[in-house]
C-alpha positions in Angstrom: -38.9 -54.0 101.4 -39.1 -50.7 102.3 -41.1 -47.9 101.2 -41.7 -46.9 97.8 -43.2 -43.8 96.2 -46.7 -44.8 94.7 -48.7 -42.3 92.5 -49.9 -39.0 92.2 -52.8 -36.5 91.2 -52.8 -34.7 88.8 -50.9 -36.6 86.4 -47.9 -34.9 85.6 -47.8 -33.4 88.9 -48.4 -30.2 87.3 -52.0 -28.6 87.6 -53.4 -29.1 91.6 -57.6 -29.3 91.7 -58.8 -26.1 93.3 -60.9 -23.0 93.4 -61.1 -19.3 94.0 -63.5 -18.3 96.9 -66.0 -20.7 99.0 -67.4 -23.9 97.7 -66.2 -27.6 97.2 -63.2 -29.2 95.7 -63.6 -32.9 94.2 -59.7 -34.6 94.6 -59.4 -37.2 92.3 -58.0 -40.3 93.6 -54.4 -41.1 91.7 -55.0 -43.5 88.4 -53.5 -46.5 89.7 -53.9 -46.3 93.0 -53.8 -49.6 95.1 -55.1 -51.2 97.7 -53.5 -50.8 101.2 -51.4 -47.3 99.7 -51.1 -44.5 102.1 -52.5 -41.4 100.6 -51.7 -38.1 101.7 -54.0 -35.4 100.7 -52.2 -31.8 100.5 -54.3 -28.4 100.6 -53.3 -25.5 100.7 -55.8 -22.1 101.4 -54.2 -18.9 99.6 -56.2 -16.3 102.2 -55.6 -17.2 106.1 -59.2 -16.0 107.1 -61.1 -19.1 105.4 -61.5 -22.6 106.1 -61.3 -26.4 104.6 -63.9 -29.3 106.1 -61.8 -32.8 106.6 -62.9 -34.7 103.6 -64.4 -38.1 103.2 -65.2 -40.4 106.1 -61.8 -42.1 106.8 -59.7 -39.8 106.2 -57.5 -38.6 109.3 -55.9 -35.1 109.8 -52.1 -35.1 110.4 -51.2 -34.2 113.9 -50.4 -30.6 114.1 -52.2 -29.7 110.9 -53.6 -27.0 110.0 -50.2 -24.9 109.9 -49.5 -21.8 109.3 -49.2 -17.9 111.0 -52.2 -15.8 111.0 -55.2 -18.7 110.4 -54.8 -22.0 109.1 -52.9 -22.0 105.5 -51.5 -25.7 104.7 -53.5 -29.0 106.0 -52.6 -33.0 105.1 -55.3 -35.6 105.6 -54.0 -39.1 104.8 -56.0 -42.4 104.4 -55.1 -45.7 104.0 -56.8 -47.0 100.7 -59.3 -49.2 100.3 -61.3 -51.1 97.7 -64.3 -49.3 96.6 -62.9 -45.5 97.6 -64.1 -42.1 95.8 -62.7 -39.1 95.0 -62.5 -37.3 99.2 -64.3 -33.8 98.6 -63.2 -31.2 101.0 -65.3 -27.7 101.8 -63.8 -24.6 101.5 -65.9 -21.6 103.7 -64.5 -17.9 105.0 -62.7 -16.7 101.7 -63.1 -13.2 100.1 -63.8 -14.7 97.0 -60.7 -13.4 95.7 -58.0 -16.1 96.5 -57.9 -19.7 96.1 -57.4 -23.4 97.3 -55.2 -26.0 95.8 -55.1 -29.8 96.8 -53.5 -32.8 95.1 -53.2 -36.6 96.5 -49.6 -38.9 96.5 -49.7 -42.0 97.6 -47.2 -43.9 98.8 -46.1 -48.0 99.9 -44.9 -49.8 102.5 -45.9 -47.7 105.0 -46.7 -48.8 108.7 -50.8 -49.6 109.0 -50.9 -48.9 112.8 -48.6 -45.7 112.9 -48.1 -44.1 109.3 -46.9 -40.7 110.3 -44.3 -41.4 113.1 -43.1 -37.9 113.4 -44.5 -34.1 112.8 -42.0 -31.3 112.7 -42.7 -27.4 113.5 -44.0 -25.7 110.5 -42.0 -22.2 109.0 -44.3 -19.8 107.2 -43.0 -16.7 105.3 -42.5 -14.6 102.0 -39.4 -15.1 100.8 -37.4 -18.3 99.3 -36.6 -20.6 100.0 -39.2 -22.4 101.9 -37.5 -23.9 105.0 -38.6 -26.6 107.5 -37.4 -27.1 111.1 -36.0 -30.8 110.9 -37.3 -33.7 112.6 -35.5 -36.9 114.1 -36.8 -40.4 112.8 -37.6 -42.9 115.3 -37.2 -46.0 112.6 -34.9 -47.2 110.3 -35.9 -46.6 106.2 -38.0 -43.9 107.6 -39.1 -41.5 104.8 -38.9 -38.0 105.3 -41.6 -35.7 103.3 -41.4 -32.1 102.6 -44.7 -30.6 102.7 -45.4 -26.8 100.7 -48.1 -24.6 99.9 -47.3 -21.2 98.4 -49.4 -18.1 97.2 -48.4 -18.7 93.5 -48.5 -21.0 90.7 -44.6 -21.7 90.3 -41.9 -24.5 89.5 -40.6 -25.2 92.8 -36.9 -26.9 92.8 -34.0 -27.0 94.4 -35.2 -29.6 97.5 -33.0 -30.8 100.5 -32.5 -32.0 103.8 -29.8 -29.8 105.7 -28.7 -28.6 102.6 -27.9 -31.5 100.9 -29.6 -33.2 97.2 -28.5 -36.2 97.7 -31.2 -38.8 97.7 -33.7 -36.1 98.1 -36.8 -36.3 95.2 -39.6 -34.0 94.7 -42.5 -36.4 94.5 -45.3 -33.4 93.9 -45.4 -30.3 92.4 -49.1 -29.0 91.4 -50.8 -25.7 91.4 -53.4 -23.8 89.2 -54.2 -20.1 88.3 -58.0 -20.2 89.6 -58.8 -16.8 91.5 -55.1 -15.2 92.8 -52.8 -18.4 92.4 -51.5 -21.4 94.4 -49.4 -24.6 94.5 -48.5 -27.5 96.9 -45.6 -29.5 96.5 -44.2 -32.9 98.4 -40.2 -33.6 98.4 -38.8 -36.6 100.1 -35.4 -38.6 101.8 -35.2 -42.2 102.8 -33.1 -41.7 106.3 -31.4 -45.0 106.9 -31.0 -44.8 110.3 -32.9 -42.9 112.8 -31.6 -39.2 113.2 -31.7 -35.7 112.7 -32.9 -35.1 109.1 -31.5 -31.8 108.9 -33.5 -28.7 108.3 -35.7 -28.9 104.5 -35.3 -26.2 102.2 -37.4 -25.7 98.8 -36.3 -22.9 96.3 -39.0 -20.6 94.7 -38.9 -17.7 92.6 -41.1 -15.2 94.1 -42.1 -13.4 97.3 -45.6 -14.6 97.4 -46.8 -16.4 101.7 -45.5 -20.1 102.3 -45.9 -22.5 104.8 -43.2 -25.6 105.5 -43.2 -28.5 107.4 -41.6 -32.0 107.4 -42.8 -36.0 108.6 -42.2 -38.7 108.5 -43.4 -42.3 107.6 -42.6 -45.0 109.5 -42.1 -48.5 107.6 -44.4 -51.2 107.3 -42.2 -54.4 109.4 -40.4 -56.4 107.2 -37.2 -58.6 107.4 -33.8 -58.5 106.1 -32.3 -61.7 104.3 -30.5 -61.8 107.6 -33.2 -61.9 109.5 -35.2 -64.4 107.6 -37.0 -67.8 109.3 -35.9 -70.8 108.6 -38.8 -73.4 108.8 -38.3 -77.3 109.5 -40.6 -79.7 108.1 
């Protein structure tokens, strides 16, 4: 098998865990979670003066991350789960007070234990919508590409795709609060067959508020076809 979406937090993928100005923010771990899941963690920091601490022990910062223009805006950590995990508790220092941080977990299966993320685009920041991604080029087959989003405002994002095509494209997260001045993150994502160019990712929103965009990928877990199956002797 390939991969397969797992679970998210906060149920509903609706209202992201957060808070306006410096302090900590407790992520809950998804209800459900498994054993052996990939978890990304998504934050994203409304004011590009302040900071976020890498979380838990275990926990790994994507490569390239943070992104964003001025100071860092949108970081991912991801983990692979294991039994006896808590909730990863991230530190959020430099902020005015005034503006807020958002973070929500999805977890996902199948996905490679040696190399989870195969490949890290460049990230877009702006103002406008939609928010746009430069694409990337997978490097396995059944790789899954994942929009990643964090924007200034508390909004429905919609309207997801890869070189401006829908098809097989499904937003996976969508969470933000109204804590301080508003915020969201949001996770879309594309099974690309066969390696290649994922085109460019676009995300529609409905306000003028900063973004920052960037796209992945996750490299399968090694599994075999019927095709490719062993045949044992006895």
């Amino acid at each position: 098998m390939g991969i397969t979406f797992g679970v998210v937090t906060p149920a509903g993928t609706t209202t992201a865990f957060g808070r306006g100005g410096n302090g900590t923010v407790t992520v809950t771990l998804p209800t459900g979670w498994a054993v052996g899941e990939l978890a990304i963690l998504l934050v994203y920091l409304d004011q590009g003066a302040c900071s976020v601490t890498t979380p838990a022990t275990g926990w790994t910062e994507v490569s390239g991350s943070p992104w964003g223009s001025n100071t860092p805006k949108l970081r991912a950590f991801y983990r692979r789960l294991q039994s006896g995990d808590v909730d990863p508790i991230i530190t959020v220092t430099g902020s005015s007070g005034t503006l807020q941080t958002v973070a929500a977990i999805a977890t996902f299966v199948g996905v490679d234990t040696a190399n989870p993320v195969e490949v890290v685009g460049a990230a877009s920041a702006g103002t406008g919508t939609p928010m746009t991604a430069a694409q990337i080029t997978t490097l396995t087959a059944y790789a899954w590409a994942l929009g990643l989003c964090g924007r200034g405002d508390n909004e429905v994002s919609s309207g997801q795709s890869f070189g401006g095509s829908t098809t097989g494209v499904t937003e996976r997260l969508d969470a933000g609060n109204g804590l301080a001045d508003d915020a969201q993150v949001s996770i879309y994502s594309k099974e690309i067959t066969s390696p290649g160019a994922t085109g460019a990712g676009s995300a529609t929103t409905s306000v003028t508020d900063p973004w920052v965009s960037v796209i992945i990928s996750l490299k399968p877990g090694v599994f075999l076809s019927v095709s490719e199956s062993v045949n044992f002797e006895v």
